[in-house]
N, C-alpha and C positions, 0 to 999 in steps of 0.2 A: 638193500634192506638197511635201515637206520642203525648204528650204533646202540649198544644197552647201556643204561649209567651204572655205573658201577656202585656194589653193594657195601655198606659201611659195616665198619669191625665193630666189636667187643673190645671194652677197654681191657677186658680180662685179655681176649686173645693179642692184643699188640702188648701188651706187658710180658704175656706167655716169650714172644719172638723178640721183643729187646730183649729179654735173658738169654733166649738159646739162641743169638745171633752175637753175643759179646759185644752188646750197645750198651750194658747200663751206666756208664758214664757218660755215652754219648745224650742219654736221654735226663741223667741229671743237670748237664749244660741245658739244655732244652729250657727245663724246670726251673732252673737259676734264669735265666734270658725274659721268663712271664713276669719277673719283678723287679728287672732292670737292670740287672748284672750278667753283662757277658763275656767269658771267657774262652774265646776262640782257635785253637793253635788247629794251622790248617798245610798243610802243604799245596804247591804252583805242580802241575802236572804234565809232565808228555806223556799223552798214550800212543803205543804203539810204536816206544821206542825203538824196539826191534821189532820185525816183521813177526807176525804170529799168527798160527794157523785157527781156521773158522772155528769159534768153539760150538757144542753138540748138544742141542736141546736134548732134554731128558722126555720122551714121546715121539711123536709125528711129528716131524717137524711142516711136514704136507700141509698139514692144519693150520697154519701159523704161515700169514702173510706181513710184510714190510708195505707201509704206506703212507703218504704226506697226511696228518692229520688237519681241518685247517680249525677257527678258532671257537666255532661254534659246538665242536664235536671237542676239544680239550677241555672248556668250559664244563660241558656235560658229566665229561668219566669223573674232573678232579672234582666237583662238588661234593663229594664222601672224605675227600683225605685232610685227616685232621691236624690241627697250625697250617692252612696252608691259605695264603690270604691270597683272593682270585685275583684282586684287581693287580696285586702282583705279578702275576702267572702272565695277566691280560699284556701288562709295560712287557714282560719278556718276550713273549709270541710276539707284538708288533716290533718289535727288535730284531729281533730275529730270522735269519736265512730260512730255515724252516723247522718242522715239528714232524719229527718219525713217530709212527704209533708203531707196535706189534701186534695185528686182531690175528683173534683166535673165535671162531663162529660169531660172529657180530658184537664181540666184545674186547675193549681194548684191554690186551694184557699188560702192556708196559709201554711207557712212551718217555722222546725226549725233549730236548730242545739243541739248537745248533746256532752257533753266533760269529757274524763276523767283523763284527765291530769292536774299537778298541774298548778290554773292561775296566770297568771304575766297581771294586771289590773293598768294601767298604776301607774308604778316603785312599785306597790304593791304585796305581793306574797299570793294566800287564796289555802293551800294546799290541795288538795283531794284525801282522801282520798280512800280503796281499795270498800270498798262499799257504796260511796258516788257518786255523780254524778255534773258535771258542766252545765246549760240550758243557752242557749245562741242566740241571734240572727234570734227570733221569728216576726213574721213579717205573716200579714193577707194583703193582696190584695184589693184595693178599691172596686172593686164592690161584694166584701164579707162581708164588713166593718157591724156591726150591726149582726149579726146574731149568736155571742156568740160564734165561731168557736177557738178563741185564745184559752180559757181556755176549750173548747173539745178536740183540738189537745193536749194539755201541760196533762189534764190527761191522755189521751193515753198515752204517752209516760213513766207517770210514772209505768203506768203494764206493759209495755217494759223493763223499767229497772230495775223491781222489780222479774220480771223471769231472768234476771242477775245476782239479789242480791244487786242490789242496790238500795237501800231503803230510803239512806236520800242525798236530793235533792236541790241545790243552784243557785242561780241568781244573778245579779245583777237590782237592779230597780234604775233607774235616779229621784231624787226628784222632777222634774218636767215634767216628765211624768204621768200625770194623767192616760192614756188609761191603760196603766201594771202597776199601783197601783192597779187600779181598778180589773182588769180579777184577777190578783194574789190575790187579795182578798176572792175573788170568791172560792179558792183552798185552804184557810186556811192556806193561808200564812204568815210568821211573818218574819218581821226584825230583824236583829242580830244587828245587828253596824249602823249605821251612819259614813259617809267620805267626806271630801271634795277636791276637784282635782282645781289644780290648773296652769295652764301653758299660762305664757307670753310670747309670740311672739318665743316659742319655747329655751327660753333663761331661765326662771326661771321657774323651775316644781315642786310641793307640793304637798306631798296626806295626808291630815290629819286625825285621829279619833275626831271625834267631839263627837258621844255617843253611849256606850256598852247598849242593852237593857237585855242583861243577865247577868249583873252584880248583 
């Protein structure tokens, strides 16, 4: 049975959840970036630093299957989620190793992306290597929101890539993203680096090391 596309929010109800998720800065950046200032401080990511146990969907988890999405069906769910430019989405997918969805009754709950190529993060290069892995572009569904699904899919994927051979595992997280602070935590995650981005009106662009925590 076909896939559902997925239902669009209320600007009231995504305002509701950047407040009770401790985004509202994250979404002031946002708001500053639609008129050409953006200021970025992001951290370099290992997940799964240390080994860490499956985390526990909140429900059946029976209901909730793990499976390659491919790009006619990712097309479909993200046409609801708003800033989010497809033809974007499109370069990623064809980039990329592949695309985990999470369905739940013929509807994608959360999906990610998976990369194994070296990235270029704006004018920054984090190389990856042969048994390494890139996570990228993880994204759960509002009426799934709450139910711990982020950090259920992101471990699936890492015994995905570990029947690969790829064992150690990178992200990036946005400093003021509270929600993937958070789940990555969950997964015994650790930061590497600290950076900050910087681009005015498209005219002056900066990426700086602000602090190595493996030093």
């Amino acid at each position: 049975m076909p896939i559902k596309e997925s239902r669009k929010v209320s600007r009231v109800r995504r305002f509701r959840e950047v407040i009770k998720n401790g985004m509202l800065l994250f979404g002031v950046k946002n708001r500053l970036a639609r008129i050409g200032i953006t200021i970025m401080p992001y951290y370099w990511v290992q997940e799964e630093f240390e080994t860490c146990a499956e985390p526990q969907i909140k429900g059946d988890v029976s209901e909730f299957k793990v499976r390659e999405l491919n790009l006619d069906e990712l097309m479909l769910v993200s046409k609801g989620i708003e800033n989010l430019h497809l033809d974007v989405l499109e370069k990623q997918y064809n980039e990329c190793l592949l695309c985990l969805g999470l369905e739940h009754n013929n509807q994608i709950a959360a999906y990610m992306i998976i990369g194994v190529k070296d990235l270029h993060f704006r004018g920054r290069l984090f190389p990856i290597n042969n048994n390494e892995a890139y996570l990228s572009s993880m994204w759960t569904f509002h009426d799934f929101r709450g139910r711990n699904l982020a950090p259920y899919l992101r471990y699936k994927s890492y015994q995905v890539l570990k029947e690969q051979g790829r064992d150690i595992k990178y992200s990036i997280s946005e400093y003021f993203n509270k929600s993937t602070l958070k789940f990555k935590n969950k997964l015994n995650s650790k930061p590497l680096q600290l950076f900050i981005y910087f681009d005015l009106f498209g005219k002056w662009k900066r990426n700086y090391l602000l602090k190595s925590y493996t030093d």
